[in-house]
Structure formats: structure tokens, C-alpha cells
C-alpha positions, 0 to 999 in steps of 0.5 A, a space after each residue: 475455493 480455500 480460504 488463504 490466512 494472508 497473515 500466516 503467509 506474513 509471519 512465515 516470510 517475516 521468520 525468513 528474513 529473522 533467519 536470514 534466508 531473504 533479504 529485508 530491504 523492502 518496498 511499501 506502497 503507500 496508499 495514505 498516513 492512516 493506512 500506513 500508520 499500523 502497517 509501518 509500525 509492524 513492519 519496521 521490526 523486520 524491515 529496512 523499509 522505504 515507502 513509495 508514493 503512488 496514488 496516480 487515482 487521487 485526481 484532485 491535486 489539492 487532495 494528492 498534496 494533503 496526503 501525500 505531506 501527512 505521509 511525510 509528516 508522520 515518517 518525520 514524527 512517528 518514532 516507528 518511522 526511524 530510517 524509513 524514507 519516502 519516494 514518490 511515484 511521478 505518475 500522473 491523475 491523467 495516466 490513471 485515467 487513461 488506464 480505467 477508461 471504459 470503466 467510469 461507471 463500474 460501483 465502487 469496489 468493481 472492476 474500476 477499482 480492481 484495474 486501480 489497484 493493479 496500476 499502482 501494484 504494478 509500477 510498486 513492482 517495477 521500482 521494487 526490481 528496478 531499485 534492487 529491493 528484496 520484496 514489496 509490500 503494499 497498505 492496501 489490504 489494513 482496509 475492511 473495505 478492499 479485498 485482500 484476496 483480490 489485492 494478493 493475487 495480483 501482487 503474487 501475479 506482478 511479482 512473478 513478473 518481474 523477478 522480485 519477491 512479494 510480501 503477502 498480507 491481511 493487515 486488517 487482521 490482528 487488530 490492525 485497522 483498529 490500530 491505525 485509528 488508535 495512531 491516526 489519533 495520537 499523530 493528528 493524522 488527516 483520515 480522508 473520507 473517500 479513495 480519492 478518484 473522482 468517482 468515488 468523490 461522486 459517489 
């Protein structure tokens, strides 16, 4: 199988909308501040950008509030931020849960894992189209430890599905993960140590 360079697919979109041949009012899903530090101080060079809050697999509610607000604190600090606003998905732990059922006992970064990431690119897809954006985007892939390949196939996969264009990505690459560090430092940012379910708390 080809190796895809995800970030060369990034610059062609982002050179499309400098050319005006797609809008660029784009939808981010979020997964937590750190990841979308660099990925948001990239992207809103090129993008009217709104992020969306929907990490359902954070299943301690206390753990879901702290990142969700170091979210909002850094699009209220960071002066890359300027214009960007925050959704929140209103889907719940006990929706995630139903949605991985079966899969409880998969190693991290298994099927289980493949299943969360397809549930929150799938409602990041279906508010993107419902809400009238031009494209979405996830913060997923700035981390060494997803499979970006994986993460792209099934955003290109929920894109074709409802009618609105997906932005490709790798942002790991050209020093984006170190970069996140850099800002999570200079903006205090809270950097979790696990995804956020509770199997992975286990683990």
C-alpha cells in the first residue's frame, strides 16, 4: 500500500482556498488544548475556524470539564485564537460507551480506539454539513500516538457521506507535536496523561 504524504494534501487544499476555489470556513474537532495549540496556530492563517467540543469518551466528568475549559481558556489567551469560537457537542460518556460496547477489552490503540475515533469524526461531519461549513478538520492526527492513516480514511469516508469536504492532515509533521509542547508551556496549558476513557485510565 502507497504511503500517503497527508501534509502535501494539507498545503494543496490550503492553496485552494488562498485561491478562492473553496470556501474556508472550517470546522476543527478538538480533542483537548495542547493538541489544538499548534494545529490552531497553523490553521487560522487560512481558515474562519470554529472549534467543536466532542469528546463523548472522556467518561470522568471532572476530567471532560477540565479540558473542556483549558479549551476555552486558550481560545480566549492565545492571540492565534482571534475570531475562533468553541461548540460543544452535547453527546454524552454513556452514548460512547454504548458505541464501543463489545470492545472493553481491545489494547489501546485496537479496534476500541478505531470505533472512538469514527464516533467523534462522525457528529464533527454531521455538524459541519448540518451548520453549513465548507470542510472539517480534526487535532487528532498532531498525535505520535494515532494512526493518522486510519484517522484520514475515515474522515475522507464520513465526508463523502454527508456532502462536505474534508481537510486532510498529519499535523505531527513539520514539527507540529513538538510545537504543541513549546505552546502548552508558554499558555500553562493542562497536558492529560491518558486519552480519556476509562480503559485507558486503566491501563
Amino acid at each position: 500500500m502507497e504511503k500517503v504524504n497527508y501534509q502535501f494534501q494539507t498545503d494543496r487544499v490550503v492553496e485552494r482556498v488562498l485561491n478562492g476555489e473553496v470556501g474556508k470556513k472550517l470546522l476543527l474537532h478538538a480533542c483537548c488544548a495542547p493538541c489544538s495549540s499548534y494545529v490552531l496556530e497553523y490553521l487560522s492563517k487560512y481558515f474562519d475556524i470554529t472549534v467543536f467540543f466532542c469528546n463523548p469518551n472522556i467518561t470522568d466528568r471532572a476530567e471532560y470539564i477540565k479540558r473542556r475549559d483549558e479549551l476555552y481558556r486558550l481560545c480566549k489567551i492565545a492571540p492565534f485564537c482571534a475570531g475562533v469560537e468553541v461548540v460543544e457537542d452535547g453527546i454524552t460518556s454513556d452514548e460512547y460507551l454504548k458505541y464501543v460496547s463489545g470492545l472493553e477489552n481491545e489494547p489501546e490503540g485496537g479496534a476500541r480506539c478505531t470505533k472512538c475515533f469514527e464516533l467523534r469524526i462522525l457528529r464533527t461531519a454531521e455538524y459541519a454539513a448540518a451548520n453549513g461549513f465548507d470542510m472539517f478538520a480534526t487535532t487528532l492526527t498532531v498525535s505520535p500516538h494515532k494512526n493518522a492513516a486510519l484517522i484520514n480514511q475515515i474522515g475522507e469516508g464520513e465526508a463523502e457521506r454527508h456532502g462536505v469536504l474534508y481537510l486532510p492532515s498529519d499535523f505531527k509533521k513539520r514539527g507540529g507535536y513538538q510545537r504543541s509542547i513549546v505552546l502548552s508551556k508558554e499558555y500553562d496549558i493542562y497536558r492529560q496523561r491518558y486519552c480519556g476513557c476509562v480503559f485507558s485510565e486503566w491501563e
